[in-house]
DSSP file (Angstrom, degrees, kcal/mol; ACC not computed):
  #  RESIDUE AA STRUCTURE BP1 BP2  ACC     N-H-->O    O-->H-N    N-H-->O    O-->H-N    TCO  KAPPA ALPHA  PHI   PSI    X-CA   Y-CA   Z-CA
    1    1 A X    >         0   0    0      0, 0.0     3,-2.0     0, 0.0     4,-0.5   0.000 360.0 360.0 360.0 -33.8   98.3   62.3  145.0
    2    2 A X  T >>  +     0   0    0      1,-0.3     3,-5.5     2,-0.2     4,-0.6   0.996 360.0  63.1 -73.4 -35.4  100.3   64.9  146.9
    3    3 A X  H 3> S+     0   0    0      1,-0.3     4,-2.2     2,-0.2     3,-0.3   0.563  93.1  62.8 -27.2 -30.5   99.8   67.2  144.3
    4    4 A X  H <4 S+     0   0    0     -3,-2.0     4,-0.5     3,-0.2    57,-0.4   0.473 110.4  36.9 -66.9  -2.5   96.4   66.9  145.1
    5    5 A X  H <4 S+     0   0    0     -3,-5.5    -2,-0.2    -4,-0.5    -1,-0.1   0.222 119.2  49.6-125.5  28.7   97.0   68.3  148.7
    6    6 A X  H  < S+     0   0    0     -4,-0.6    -3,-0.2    -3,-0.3    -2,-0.1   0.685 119.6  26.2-108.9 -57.6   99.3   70.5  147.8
    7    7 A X  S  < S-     0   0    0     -4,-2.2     2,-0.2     1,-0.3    -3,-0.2   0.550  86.3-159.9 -98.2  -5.5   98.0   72.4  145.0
    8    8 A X        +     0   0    0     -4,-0.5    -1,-0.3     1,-0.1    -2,-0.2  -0.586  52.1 110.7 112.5-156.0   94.1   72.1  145.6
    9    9 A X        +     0   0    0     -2,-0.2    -1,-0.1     1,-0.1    -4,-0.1   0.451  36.5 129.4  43.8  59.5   91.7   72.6  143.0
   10   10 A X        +     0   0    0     -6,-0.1     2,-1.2    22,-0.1    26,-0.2  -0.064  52.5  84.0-110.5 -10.4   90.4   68.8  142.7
   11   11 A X  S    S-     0   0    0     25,-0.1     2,-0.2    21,-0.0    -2,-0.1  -0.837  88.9-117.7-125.6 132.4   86.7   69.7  143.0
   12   12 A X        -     0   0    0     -2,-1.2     8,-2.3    17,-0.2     2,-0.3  -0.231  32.3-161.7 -37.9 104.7   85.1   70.7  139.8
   13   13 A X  B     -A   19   0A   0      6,-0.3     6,-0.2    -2,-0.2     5,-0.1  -0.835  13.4-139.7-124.5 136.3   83.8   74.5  140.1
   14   14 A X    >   -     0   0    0      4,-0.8     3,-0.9    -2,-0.3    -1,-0.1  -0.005  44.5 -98.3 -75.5 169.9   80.9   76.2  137.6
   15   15 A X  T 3  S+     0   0    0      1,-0.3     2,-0.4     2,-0.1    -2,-0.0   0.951 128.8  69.2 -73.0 -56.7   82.1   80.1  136.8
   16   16 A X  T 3  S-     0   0    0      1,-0.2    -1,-0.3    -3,-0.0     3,-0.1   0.519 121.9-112.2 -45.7  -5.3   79.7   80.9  139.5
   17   17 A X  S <  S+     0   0    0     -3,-0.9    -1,-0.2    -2,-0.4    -2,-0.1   0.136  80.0 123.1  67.2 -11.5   82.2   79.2  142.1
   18   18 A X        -     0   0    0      1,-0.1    -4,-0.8    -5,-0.1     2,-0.6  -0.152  66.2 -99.2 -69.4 151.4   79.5   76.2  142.7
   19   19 A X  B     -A   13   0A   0     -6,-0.2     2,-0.3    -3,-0.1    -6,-0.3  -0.565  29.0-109.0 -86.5 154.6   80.3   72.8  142.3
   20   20 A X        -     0   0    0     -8,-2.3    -8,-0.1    -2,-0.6     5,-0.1  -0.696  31.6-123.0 -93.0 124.8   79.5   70.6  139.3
   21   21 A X        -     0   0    0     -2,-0.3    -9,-0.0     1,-0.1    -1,-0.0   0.169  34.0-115.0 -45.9-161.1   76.7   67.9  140.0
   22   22 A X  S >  S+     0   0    0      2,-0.1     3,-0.7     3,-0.1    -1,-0.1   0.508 111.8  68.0-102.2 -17.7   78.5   64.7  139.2
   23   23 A X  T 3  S+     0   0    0      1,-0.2    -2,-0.1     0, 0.0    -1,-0.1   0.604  99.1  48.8 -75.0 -15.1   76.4   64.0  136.4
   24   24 A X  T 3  S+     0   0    0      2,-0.1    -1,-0.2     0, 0.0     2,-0.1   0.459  83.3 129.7 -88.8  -4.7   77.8   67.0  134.2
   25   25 A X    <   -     0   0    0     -3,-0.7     5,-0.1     1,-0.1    -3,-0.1  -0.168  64.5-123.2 -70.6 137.0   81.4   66.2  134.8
   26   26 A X     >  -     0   0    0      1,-0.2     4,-3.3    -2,-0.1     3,-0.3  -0.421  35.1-117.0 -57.1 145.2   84.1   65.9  132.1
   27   27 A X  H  > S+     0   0    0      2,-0.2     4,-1.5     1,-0.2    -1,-0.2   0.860 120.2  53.5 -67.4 -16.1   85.5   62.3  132.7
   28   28 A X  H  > S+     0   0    0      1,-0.2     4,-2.6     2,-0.2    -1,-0.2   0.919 108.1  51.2 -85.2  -7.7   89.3   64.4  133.6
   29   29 A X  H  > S+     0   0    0     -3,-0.3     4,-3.0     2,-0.2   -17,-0.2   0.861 113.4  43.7 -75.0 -30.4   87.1   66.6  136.2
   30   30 A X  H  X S+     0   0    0     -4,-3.3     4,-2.0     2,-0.2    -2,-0.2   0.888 112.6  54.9 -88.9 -22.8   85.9   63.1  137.6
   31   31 A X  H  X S+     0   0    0     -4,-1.5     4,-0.7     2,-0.2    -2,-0.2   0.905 112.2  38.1  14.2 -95.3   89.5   62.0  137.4
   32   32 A X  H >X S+     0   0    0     -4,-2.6     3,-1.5     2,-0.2     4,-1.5   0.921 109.9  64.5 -46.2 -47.1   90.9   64.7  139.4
   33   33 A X  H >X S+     0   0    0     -4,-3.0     4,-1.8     1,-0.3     3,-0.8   0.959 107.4  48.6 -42.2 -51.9   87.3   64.4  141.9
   34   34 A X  H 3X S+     0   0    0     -4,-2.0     4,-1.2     1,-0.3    -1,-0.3   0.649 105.1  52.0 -73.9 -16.9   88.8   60.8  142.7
   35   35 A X  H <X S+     0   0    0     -3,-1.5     4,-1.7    -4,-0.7    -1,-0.3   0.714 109.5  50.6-123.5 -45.7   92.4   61.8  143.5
   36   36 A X  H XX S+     0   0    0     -4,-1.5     3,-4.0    -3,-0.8     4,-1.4   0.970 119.6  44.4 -66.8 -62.9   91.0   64.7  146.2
   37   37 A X  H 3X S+     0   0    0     -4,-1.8     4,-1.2     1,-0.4    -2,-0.3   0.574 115.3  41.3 -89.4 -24.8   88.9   61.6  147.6
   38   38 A X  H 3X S+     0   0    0     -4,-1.2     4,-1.6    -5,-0.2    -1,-0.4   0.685 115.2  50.4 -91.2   4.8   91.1   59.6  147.6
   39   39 A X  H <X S+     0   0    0     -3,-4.0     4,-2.9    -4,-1.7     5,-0.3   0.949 112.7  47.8 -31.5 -91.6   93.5   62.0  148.9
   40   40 A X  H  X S+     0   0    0     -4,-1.4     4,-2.4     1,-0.2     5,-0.4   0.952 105.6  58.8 -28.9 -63.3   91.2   63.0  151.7
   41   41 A X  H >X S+     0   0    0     -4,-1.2     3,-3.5     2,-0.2     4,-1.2   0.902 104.1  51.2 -31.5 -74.8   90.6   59.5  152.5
   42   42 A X  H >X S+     0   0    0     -4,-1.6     4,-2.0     1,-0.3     3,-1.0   0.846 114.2  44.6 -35.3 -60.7   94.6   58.9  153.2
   43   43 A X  H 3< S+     0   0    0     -4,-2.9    -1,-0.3     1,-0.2    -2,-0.2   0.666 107.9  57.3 -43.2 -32.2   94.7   61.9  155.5
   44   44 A X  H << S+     0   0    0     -3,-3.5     3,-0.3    -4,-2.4    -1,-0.2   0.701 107.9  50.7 -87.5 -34.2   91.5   60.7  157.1
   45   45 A X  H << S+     0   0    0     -4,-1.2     2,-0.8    -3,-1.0    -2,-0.2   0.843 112.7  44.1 -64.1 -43.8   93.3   57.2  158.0
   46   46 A X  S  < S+     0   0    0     -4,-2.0     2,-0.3    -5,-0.2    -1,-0.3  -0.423  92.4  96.7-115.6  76.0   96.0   58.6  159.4
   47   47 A X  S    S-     0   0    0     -2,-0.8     2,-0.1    -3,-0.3     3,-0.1  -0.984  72.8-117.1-136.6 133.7   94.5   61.3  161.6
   48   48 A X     >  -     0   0    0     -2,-0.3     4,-2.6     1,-0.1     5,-0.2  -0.272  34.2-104.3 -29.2 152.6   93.9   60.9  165.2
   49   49 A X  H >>>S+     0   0    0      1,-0.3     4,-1.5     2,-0.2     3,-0.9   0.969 124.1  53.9 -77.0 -62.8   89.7   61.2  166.5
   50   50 A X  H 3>5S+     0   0    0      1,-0.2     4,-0.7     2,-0.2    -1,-0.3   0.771 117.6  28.2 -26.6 -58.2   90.9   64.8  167.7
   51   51 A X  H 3>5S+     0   0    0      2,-0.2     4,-0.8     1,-0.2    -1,-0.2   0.780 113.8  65.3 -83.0 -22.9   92.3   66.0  164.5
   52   52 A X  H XX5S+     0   0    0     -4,-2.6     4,-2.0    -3,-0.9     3,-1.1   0.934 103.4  47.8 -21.5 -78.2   89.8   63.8  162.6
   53   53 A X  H 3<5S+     0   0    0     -4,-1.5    -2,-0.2     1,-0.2     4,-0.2   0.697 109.6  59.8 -50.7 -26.8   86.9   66.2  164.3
   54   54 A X  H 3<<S+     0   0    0     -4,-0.7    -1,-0.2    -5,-0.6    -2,-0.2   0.963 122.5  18.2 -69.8 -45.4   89.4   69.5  163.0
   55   55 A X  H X< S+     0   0    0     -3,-1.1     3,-2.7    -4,-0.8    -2,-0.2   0.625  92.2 100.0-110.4 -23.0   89.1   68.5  159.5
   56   56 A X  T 3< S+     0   0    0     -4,-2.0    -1,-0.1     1,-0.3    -3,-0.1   0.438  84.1  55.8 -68.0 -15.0   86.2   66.1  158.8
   57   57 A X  T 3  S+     0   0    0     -4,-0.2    -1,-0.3    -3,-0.1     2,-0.2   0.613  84.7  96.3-102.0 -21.4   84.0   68.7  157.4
   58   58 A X    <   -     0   0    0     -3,-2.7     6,-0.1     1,-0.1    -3,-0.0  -0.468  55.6-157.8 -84.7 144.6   86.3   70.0  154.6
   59   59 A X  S    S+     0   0    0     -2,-0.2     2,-0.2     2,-0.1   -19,-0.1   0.794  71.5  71.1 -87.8  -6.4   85.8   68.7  151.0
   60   60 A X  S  > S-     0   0    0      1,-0.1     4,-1.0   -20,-0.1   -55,-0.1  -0.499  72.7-143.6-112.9 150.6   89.2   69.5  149.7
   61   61 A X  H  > S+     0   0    0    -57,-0.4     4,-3.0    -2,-0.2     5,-0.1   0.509  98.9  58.4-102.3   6.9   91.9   67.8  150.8
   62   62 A X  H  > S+     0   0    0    -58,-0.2     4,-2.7     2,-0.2   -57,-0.1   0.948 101.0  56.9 -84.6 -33.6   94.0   70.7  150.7
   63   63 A X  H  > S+     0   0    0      1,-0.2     4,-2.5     2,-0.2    -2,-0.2   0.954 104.6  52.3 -37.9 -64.2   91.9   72.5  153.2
   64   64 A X  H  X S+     0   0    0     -4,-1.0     4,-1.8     1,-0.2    -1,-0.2   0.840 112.8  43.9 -52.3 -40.9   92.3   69.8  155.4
   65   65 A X  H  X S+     0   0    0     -4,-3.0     4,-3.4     2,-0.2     3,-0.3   0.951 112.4  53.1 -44.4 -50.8   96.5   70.0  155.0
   66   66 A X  H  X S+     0   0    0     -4,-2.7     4,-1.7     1,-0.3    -1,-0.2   0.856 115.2  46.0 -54.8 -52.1   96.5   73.7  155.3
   67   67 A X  H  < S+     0   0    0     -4,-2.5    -1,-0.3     2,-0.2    -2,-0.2   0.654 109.4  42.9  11.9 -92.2   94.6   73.0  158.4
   68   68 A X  H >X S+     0   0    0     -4,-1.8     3,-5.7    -3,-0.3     4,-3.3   0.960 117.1  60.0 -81.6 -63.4   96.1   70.6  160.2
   69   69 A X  H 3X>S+     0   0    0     -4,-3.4     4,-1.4     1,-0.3     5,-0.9   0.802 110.3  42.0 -23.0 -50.3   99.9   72.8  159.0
   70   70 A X  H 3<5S+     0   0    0     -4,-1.7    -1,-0.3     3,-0.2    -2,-0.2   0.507 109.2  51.3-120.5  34.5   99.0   75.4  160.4
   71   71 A X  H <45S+     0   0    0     -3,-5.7    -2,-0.2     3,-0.1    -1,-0.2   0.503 129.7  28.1 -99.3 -22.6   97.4   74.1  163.9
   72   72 A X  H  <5S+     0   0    0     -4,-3.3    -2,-0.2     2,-0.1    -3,-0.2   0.949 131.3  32.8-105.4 -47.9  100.6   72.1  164.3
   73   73 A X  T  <5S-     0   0    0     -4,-1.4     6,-0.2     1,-0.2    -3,-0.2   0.676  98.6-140.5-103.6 -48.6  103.6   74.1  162.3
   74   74 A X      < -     0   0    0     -5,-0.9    -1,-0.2     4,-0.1    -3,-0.1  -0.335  39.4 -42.8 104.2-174.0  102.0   77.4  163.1
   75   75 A X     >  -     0   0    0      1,-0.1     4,-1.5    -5,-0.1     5,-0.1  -0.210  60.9 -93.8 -90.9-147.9  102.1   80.1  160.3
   76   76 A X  H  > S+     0   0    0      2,-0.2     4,-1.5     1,-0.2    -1,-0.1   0.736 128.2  44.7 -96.9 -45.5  104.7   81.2  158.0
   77   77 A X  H  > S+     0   0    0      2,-0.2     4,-1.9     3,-0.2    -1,-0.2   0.945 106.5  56.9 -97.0 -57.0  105.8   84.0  160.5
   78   78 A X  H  > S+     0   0    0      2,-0.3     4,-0.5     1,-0.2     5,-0.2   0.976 110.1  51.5 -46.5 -86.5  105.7   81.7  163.7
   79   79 A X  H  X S+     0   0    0     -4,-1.5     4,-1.9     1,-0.3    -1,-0.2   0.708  98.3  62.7  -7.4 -72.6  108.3   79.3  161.7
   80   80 A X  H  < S+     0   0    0     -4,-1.5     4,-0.3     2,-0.2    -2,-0.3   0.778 106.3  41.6 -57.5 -80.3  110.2   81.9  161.1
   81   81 A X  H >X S+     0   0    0     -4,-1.9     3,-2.1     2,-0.2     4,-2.0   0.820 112.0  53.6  -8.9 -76.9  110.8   82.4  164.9
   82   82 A X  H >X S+     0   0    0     -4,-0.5     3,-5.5     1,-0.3     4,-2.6   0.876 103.8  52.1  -9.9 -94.8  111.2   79.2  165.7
   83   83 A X  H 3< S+     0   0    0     -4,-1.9    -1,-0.3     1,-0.3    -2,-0.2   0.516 115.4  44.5 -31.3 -31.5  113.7   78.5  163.3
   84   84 A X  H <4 S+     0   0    0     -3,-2.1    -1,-0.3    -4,-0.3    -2,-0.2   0.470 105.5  56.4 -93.1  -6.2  115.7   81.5  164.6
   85   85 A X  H X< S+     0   0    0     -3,-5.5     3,-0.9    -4,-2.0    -2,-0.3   0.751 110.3  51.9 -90.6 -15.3  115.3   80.8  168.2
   86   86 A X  T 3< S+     0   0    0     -4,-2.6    -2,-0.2    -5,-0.5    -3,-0.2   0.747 109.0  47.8 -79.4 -14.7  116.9   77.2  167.2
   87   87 A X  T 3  S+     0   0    0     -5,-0.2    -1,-0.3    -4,-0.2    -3,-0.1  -0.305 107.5  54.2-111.5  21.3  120.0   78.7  165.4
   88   88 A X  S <  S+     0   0    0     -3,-0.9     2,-1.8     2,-0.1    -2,-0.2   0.141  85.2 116.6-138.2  13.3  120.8   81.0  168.1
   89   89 A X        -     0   0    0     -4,-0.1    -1,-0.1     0, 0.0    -3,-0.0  -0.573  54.7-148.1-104.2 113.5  120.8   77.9  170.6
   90   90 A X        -     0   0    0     -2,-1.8     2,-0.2     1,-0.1    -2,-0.1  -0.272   2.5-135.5 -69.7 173.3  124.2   77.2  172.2
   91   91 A X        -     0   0    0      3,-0.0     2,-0.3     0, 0.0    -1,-0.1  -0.721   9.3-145.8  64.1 117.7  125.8   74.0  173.3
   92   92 A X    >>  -     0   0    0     -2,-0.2     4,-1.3     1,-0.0     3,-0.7  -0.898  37.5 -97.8-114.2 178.4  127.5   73.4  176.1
   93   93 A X  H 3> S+     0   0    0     -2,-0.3     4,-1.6     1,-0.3     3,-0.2   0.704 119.7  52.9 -25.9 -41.3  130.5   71.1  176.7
   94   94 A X  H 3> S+     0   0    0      1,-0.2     4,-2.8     2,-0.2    -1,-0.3   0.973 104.7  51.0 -39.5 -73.6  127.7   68.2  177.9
   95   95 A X  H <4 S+     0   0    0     -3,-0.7     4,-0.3     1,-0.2    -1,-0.2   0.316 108.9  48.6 -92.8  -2.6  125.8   68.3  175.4
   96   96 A X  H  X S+     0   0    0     -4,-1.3     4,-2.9    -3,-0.2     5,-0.3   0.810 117.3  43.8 -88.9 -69.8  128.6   67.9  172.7
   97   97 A X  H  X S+     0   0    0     -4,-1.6     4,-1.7     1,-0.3    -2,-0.2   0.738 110.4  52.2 -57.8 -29.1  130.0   65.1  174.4
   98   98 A X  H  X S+     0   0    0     -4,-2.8     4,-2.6    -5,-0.2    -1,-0.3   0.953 106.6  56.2 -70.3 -51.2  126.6   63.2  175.3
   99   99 A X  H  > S+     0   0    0     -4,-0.3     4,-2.8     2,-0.3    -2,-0.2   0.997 110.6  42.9 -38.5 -65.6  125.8   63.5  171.6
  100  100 A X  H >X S+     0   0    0     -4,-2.9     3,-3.8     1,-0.3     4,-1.6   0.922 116.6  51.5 -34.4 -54.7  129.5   61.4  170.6
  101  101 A X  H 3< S+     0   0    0     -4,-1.7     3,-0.3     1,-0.3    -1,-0.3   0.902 110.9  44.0 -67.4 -38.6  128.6   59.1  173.6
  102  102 A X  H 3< S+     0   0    0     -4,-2.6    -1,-0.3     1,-0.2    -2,-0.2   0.691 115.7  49.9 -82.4  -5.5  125.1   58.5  172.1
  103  103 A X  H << S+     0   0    0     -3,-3.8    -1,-0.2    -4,-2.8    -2,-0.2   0.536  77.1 111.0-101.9 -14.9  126.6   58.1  168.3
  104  104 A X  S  < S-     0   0    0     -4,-1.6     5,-0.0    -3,-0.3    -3,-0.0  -0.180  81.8-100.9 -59.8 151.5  129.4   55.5  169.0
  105  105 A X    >   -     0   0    0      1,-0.1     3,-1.8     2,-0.1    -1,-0.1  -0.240  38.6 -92.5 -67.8 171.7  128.3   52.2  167.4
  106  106 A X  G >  S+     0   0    0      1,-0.2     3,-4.3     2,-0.2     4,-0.2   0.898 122.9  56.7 -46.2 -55.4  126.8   49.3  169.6
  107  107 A X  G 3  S+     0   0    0      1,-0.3    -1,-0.2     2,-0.1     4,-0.2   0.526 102.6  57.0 -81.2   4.8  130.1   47.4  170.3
  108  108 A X  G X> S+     0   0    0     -3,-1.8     3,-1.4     1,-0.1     4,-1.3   0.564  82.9  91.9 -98.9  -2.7  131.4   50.7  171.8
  109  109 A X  H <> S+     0   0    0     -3,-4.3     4,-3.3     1,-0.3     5,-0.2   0.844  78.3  58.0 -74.5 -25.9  128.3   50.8  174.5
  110  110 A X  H 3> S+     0   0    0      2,-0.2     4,-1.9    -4,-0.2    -1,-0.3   0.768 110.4  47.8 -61.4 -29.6  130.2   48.9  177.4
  111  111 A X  H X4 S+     0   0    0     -3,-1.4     3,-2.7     2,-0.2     4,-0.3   0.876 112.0  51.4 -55.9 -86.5  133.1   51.9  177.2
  112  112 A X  H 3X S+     0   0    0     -4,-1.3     4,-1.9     1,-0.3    -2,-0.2   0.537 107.9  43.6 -44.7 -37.0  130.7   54.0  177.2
  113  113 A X  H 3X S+     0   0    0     -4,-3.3     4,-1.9     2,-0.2     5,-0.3   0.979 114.7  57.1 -46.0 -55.8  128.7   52.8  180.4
  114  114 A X  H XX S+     0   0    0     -3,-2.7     4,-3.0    -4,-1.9     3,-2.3   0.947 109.7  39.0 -40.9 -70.5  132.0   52.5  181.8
  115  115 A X  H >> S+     0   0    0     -4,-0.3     4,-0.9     1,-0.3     3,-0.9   0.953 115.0  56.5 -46.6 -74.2  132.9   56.5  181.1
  116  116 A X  H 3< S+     0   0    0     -4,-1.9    -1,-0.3     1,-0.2    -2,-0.2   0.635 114.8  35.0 -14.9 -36.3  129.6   57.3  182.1
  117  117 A X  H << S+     0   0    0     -3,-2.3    -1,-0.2    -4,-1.9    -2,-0.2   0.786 120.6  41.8 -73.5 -55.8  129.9   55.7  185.3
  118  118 A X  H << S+     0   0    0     -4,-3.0     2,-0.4    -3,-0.9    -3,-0.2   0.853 115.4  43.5 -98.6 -48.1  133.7   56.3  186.4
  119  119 A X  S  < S-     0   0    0     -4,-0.9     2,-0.3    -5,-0.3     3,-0.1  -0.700  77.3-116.6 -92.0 140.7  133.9   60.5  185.1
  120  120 A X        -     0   0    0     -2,-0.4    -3,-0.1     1,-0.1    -4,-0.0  -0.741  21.0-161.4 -61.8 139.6  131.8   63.4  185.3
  121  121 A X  S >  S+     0   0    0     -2,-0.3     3,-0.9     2,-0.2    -1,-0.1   0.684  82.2  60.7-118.6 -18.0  131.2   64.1  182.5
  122  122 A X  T 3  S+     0   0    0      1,-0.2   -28,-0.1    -3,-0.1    -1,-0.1   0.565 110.5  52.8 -49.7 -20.8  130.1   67.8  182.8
  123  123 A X  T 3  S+     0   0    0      2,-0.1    -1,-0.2   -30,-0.0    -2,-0.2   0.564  92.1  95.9-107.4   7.6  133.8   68.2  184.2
  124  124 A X    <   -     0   0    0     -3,-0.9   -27,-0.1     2,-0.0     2,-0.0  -0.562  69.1-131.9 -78.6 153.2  135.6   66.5  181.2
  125  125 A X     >  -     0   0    0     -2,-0.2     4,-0.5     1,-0.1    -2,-0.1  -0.436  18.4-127.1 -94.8 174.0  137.1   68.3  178.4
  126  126 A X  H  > S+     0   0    0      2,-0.2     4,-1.7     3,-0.1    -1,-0.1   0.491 112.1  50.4 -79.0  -1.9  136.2   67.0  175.0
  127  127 A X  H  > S+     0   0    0      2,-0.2     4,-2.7     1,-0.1    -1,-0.1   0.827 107.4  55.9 -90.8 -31.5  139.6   66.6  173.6
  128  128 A X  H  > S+     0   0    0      2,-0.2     4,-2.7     1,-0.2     5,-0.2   0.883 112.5  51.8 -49.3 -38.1  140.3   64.6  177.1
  129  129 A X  H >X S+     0   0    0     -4,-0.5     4,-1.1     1,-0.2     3,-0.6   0.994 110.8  39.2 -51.4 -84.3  137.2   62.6  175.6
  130  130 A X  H >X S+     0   0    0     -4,-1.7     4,-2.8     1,-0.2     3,-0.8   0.820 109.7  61.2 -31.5 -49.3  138.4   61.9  172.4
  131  131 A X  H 3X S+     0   0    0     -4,-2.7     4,-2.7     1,-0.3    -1,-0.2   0.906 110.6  40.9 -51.8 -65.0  141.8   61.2  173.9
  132  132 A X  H <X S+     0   0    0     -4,-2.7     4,-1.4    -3,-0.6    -1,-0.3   0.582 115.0  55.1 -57.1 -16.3  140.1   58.0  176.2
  133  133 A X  H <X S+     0   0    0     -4,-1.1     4,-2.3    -3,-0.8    -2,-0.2   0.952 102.2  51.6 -99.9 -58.1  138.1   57.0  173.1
  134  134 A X  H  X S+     0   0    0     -4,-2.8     4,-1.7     2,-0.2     5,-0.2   0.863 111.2  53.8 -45.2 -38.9  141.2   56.6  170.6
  135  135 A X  H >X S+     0   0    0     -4,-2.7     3,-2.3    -5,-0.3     4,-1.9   0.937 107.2  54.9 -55.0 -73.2  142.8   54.3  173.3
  136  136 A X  H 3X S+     0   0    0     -4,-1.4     4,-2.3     1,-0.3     5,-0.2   0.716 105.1  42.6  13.2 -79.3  140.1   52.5  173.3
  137  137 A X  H 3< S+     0   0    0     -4,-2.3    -1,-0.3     2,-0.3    -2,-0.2   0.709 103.8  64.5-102.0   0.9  139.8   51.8  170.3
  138  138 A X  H XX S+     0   0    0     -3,-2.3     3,-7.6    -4,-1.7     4,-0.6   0.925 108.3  54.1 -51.3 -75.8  143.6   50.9  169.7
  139  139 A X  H 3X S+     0   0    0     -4,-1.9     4,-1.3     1,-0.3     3,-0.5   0.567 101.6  46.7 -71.8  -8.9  142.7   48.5  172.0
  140  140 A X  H 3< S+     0   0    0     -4,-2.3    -1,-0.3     2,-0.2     4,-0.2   0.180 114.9  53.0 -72.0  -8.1  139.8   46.8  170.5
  141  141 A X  H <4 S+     0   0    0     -3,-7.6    -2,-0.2    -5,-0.2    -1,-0.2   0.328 105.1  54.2-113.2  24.3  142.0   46.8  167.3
  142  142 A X  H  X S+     0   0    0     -4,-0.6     4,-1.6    -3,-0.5    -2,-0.2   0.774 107.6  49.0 -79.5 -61.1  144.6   45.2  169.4
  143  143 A X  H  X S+     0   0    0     -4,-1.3     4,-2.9     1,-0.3     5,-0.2   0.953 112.0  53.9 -61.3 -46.0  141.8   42.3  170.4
  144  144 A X  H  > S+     0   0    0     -4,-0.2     4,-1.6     1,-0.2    -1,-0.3   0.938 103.2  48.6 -58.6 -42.2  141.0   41.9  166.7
  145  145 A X  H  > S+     0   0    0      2,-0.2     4,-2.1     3,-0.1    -1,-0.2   0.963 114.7  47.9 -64.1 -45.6  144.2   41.3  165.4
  146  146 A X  H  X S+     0   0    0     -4,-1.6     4,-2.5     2,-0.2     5,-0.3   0.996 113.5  50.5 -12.1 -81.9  144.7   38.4  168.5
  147  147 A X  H >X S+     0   0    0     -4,-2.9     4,-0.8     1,-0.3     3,-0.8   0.770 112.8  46.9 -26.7 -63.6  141.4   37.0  167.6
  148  148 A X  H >X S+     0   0    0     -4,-1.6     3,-1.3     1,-0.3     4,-0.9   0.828 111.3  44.8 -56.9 -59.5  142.4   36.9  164.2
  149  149 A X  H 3< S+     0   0    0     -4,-2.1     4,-0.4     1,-0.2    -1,-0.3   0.723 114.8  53.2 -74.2 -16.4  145.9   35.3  164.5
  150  150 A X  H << S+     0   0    0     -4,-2.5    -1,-0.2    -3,-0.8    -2,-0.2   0.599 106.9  54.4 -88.0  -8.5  144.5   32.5  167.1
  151  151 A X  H <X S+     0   0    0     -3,-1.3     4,-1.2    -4,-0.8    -2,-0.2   0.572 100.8  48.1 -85.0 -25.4  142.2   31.7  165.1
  152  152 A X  T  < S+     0   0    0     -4,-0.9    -2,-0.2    -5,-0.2    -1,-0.1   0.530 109.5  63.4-100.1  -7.3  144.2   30.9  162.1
  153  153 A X  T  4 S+     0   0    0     -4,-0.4     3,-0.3    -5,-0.2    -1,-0.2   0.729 103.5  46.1 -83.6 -27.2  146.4   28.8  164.6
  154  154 A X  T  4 S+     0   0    0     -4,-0.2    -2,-0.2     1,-0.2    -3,-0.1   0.939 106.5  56.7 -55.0 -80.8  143.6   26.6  165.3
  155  155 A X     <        0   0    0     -4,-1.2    -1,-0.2     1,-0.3    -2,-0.1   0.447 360.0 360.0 -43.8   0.7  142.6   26.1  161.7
  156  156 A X              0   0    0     -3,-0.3    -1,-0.3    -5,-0.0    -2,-0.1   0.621 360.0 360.0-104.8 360.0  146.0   24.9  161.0
């Protein structure tokens, strides 16, 4: 089916450019007919009434993609801006070190409240980061190894 809203040319066309009733169609032109419609359909579902109103009038469902692409995505050229104002956008020191903080797994989130809390973190370095984060987690493979050996003392 995306193929039909990619590459188009799902509704059956005479040499003149008109469409072909439905009662003259080859069964693979009426074949392809159902794939735009039900194309179209899919798109239709998942469209908001605003964007709904943008498109509702076009028979194709690639008309409708192209559309909606290039009312949200902009054109080919606009992209192409975009895409370079986003690879020319620095990082500072924050915004590396919120990222870590925001990637550590779940069992790490009580550190992290903590750091969050107790440093600036706009005045920390990131290797200073790292540094607090490898203790860390020495010590949380400290508590696992405990766990582990008090447990197998019970169970004996």
């Amino acid at each position: 089916m995306w193929d039909v809203v990619e590459q188009g040319n799902y509704i059956p066309l005479n040499q003149a450019g008109n469409e072909i009733p439905k009662a003259q169609r080859s069964e693979k032109q009426k074949q392809r007919f159902m794939l735009n419609s039900k194309a179209r359909n899919t798109l239709m579902c998942a469209l908001s009434e605003k964007e709904y109103t943008k498109v509702h009038s076009f028979r194709s469902a690639k008309q409708m993609w192209d559309t909606l692409a290039l009312t949200y995505e902009g054109s080919l050229e606009v992209k192409c801006n975009k895409l370079s104002l986003l690879a020319r956008r620095t990082y500072d020191n924050f915004d590396h070190i919120d990222k870590l903080l925001r990637s550590l797994p779940r069992k790490w989130r009580p550190q992290v409240t903590a750091l969050r809390a107790s440093k600036n973190l706009e005045k920390i370095s990131l290797k200073e980061l790292i540094g607090l984060l490898k203790i860390h987690k020495l010590e949380l493979q400290q508590d696992d190894a405990g766990r582990k050996q008090k447990s197998i003392a019970l169970n004996v």
